[in-house]
N, C-alpha and C positions, 0 to 999 in steps of 0.2 A: 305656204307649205314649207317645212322645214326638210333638210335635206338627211340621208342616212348618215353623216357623220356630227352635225349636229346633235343629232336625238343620240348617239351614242355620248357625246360631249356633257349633253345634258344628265345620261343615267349616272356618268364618271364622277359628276359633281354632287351628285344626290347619294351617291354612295358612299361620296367621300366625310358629307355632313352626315349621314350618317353613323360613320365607323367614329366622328368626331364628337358626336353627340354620345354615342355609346360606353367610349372612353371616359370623358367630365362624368359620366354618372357612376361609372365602375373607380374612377377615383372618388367622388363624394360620397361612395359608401365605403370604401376602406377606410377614407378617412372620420365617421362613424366609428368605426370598428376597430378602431386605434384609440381612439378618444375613450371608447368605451372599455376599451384593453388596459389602457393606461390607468384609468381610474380603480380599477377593479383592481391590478395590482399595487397600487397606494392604500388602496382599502384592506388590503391582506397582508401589506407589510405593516400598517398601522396597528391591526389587530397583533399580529407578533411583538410590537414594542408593549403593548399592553398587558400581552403573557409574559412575557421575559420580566417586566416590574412588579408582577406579582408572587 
């Protein structure tokens, strides 16, 4: 049998992987989202150098 501070011990650390896991995924989609931001404005600067030389 585990004792009341224990099973509190236990929630602390389950919350903690949690908040931890939560974060690496909220960063692996910005970083998505940058990547995709980034290219998108290479892509619309590119297009401008090709109006500008015509």
């Amino acid at each position: 049998m585990t004792s009341h501070v224990e099973e509190q011990i236990q929630r602390r650390i389950a919350e903690a992987k949690r908040r931890r896991e939560q974060r690496r995924l909220q960063r692996a989609e910005l970083a998505e989202a940058r990547t995709y931001g980034l290219q998108a404005r290479m892509a619309a600067k590119m297009a401008r150098w090709v109006e500008d030389d015509e």
